[in-house]
Legacy VTK file of the C-alpha trace (Angstrom):
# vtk DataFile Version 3.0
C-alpha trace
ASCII
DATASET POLYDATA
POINTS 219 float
9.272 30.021 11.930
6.368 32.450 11.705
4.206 31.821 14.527
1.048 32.431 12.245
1.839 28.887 10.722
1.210 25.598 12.482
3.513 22.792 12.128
2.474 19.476 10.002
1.445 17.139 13.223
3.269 13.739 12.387
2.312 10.114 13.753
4.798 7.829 13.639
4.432 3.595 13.094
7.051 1.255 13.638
8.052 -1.961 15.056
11.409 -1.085 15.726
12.165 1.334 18.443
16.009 2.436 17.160
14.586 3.485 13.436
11.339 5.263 15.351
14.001 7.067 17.562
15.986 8.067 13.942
13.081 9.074 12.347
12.344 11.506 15.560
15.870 12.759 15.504
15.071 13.673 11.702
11.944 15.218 11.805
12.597 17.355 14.948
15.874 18.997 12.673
12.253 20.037 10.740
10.648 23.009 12.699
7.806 23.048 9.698
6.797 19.555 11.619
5.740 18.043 14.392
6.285 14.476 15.813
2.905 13.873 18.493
3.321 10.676 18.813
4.511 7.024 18.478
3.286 3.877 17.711
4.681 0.422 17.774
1.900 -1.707 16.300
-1.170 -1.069 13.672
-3.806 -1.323 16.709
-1.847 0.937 18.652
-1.656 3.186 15.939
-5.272 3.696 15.048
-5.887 4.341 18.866
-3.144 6.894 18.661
-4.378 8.768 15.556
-7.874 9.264 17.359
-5.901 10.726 20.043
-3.135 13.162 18.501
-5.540 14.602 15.353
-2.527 14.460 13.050
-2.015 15.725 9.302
-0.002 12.625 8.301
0.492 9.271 9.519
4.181 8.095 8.688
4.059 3.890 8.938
5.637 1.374 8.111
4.133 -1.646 6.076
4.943 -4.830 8.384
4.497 -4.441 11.946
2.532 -7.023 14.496
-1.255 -7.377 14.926
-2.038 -5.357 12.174
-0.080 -4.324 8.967
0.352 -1.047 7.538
-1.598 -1.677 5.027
-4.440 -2.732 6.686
-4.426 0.195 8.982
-4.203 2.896 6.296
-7.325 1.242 4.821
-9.044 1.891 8.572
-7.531 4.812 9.004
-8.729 6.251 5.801
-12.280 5.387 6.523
-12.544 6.996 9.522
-10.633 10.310 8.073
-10.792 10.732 4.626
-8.543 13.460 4.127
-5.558 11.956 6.457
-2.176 12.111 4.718
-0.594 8.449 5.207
3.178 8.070 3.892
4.629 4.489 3.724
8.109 4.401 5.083
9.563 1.062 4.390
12.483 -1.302 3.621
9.501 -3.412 1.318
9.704 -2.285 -2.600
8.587 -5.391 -3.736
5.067 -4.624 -6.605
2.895 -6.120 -4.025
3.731 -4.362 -1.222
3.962 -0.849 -3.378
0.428 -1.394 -5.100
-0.943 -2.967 -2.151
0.358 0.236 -0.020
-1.557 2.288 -3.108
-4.423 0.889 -3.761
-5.170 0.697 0.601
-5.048 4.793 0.401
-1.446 5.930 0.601
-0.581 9.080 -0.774
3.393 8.110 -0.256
5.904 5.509 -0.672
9.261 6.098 0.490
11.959 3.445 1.394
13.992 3.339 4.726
17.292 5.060 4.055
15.339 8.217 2.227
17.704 10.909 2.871
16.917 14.237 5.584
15.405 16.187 3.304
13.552 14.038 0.809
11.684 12.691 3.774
10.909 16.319 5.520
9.795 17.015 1.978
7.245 14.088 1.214
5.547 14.764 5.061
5.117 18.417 3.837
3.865 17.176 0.493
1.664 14.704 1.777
0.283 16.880 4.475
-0.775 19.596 1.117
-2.699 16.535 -0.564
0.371 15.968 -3.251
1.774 12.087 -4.355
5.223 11.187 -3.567
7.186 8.293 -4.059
10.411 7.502 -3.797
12.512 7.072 -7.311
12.721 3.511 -7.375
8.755 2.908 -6.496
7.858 5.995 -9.239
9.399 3.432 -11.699
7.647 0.597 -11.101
4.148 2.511 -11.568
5.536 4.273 -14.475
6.524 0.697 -15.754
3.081 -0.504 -14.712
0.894 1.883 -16.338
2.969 1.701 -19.464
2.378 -1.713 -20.111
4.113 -3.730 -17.907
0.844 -5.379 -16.200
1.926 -9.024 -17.399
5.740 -8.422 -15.884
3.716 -7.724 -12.697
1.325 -10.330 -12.323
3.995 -12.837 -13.337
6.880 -11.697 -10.570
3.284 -11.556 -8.220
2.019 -15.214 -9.273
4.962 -17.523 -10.806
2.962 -20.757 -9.309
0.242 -19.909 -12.426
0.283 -20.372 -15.590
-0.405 -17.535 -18.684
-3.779 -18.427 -18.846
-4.863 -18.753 -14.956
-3.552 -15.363 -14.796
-5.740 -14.133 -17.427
-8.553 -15.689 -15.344
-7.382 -13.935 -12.062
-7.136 -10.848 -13.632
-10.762 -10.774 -15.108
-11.772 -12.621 -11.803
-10.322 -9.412 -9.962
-13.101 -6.918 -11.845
-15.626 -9.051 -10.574
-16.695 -10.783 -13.386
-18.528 -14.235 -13.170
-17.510 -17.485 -14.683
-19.787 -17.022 -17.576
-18.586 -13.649 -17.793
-14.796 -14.590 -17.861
-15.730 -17.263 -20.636
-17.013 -14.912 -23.168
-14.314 -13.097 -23.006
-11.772 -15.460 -22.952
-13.033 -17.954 -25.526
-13.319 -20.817 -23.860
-16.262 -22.977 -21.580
-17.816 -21.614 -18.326
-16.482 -25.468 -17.360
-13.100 -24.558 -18.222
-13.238 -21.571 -16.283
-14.132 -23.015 -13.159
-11.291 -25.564 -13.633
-8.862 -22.979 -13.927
-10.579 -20.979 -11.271
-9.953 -24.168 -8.675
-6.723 -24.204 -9.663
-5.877 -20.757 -8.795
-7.225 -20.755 -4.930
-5.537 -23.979 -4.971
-2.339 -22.102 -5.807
-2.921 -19.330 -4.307
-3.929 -21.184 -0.772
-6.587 -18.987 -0.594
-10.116 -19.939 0.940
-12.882 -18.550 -2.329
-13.117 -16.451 -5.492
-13.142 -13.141 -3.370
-9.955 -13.940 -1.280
-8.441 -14.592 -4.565
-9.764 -11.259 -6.125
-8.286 -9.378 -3.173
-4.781 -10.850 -3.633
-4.957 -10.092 -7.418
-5.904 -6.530 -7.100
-3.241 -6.304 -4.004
-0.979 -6.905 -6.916
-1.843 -4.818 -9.378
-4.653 -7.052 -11.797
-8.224 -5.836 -12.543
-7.422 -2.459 -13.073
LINES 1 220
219 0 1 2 3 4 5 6 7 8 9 10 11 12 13 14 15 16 17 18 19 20 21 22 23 24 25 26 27 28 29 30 31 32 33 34 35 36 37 38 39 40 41 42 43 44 45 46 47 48 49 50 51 52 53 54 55 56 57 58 59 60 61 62 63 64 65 66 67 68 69 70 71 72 73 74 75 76 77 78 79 80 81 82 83 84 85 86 87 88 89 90 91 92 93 94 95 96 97 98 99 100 101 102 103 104 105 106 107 108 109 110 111 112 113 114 115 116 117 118 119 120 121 122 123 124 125 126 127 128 129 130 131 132 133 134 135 136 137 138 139 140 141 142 143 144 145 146 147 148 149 150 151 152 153 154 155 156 157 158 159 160 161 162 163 164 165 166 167 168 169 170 171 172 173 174 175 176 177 178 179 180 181 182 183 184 185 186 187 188 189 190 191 192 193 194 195 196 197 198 199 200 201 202 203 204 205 206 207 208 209 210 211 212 213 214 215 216 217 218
């Protein structure tokens, strides 16, 4: 390799020290990229990216004292322009538009072969999107028209209409706001709205709002 041309520098998040030592093995078969470091947690990562400078973060999504999601949303605001690329065994719709909607420019399942992971670090690192096959049809499926299949798989305990609520709840509209467009009384909304936290076991009508867009509604 041309010595002219730096290396993508690669931070690497995982719980599990065997698939961290894989993913290693893989990217050092790379010589466009650079592994600088290791993390085993979402704390420890953030400390780690402070320290190493890298192009692209490569995490997974659950990992203790902090999830991956939650740390690309930290990460992000402190670098803007830091590549993250999810590398998971989750491809459930929350975890994917959760993953998406914290910052990630990636979303690639554990098990992505050699080269279709060297590929989506170098892609990343230039600014591009990449997702794995599987998760590219779920947002093609999503932004096609298959919201409702979404929030349903997302939100079984509710019925049609308290997801209609949640949905509209998740753009931040108010009560009266949500009655108007839904027909109905700003009495009946808050009803259905105490039902949903109820359901959801969440503590308010923002904790509620951040599970819904997590999933996919209000957009």
């Amino acid at each position: 390799m041309s010595g002219s041309v730096r290396p993508v520098r690669v931070v690497l998040a995982d719980d599990h020290p065997m698939f961290r030592y894989g993913v290693a093995a893989v990217l050092a078969t790379a010589p466009e990229v650079e592994l600088v470091g290791e993390a085993s947690g979402g704390a420890e990562l953030l400390e780690l990216v402070d320290r190493a400078q890298p192009d692209v973060v490569l995490t997974d999504l659950a990992m203790p004292d902090m999830d991956g999601a939650t740390a690309t949303t930290e990460l992000l605001r402190r670098r803007p322009g830091l590549g993250v690329l999810v590398l998971t065994m989750h491809d459930d719709d929350e975890s994917v538009f959760r993953a998406m909607r914290a910052g990630a420019r990636g979303y690639l399942l554990k098990g992505a072969e050699r080269a279709e992971l060297v590929r989506a670090v170098l892609a990343v690192a230039a600014g591009d999107a990449v997702y794995g096959a599987a998760v590219a049809r779920r947002i093609v499926d999503f932004y096609t028209g298959a919201q409702q299949k979404y929030a349903e798989s997302a939100f079984p305990q509710l019925t049609a209409r308290e997801r209609e609520v949640l949905d509209l709840l998740a753009t931040g509209q108010r009560n009266s706001q949500i009655a108007v467009a839904l027909h109905m009384s700003d009495k009946t909304v808050r009803n259905h709205v105490s039902a949903i936290l109820m359901k959801l076991q969440v503590p308010d009508r923002t904790a509620a709002a951040v599970r819904a867009r997590d999933a996919g509604l209000g957009g």
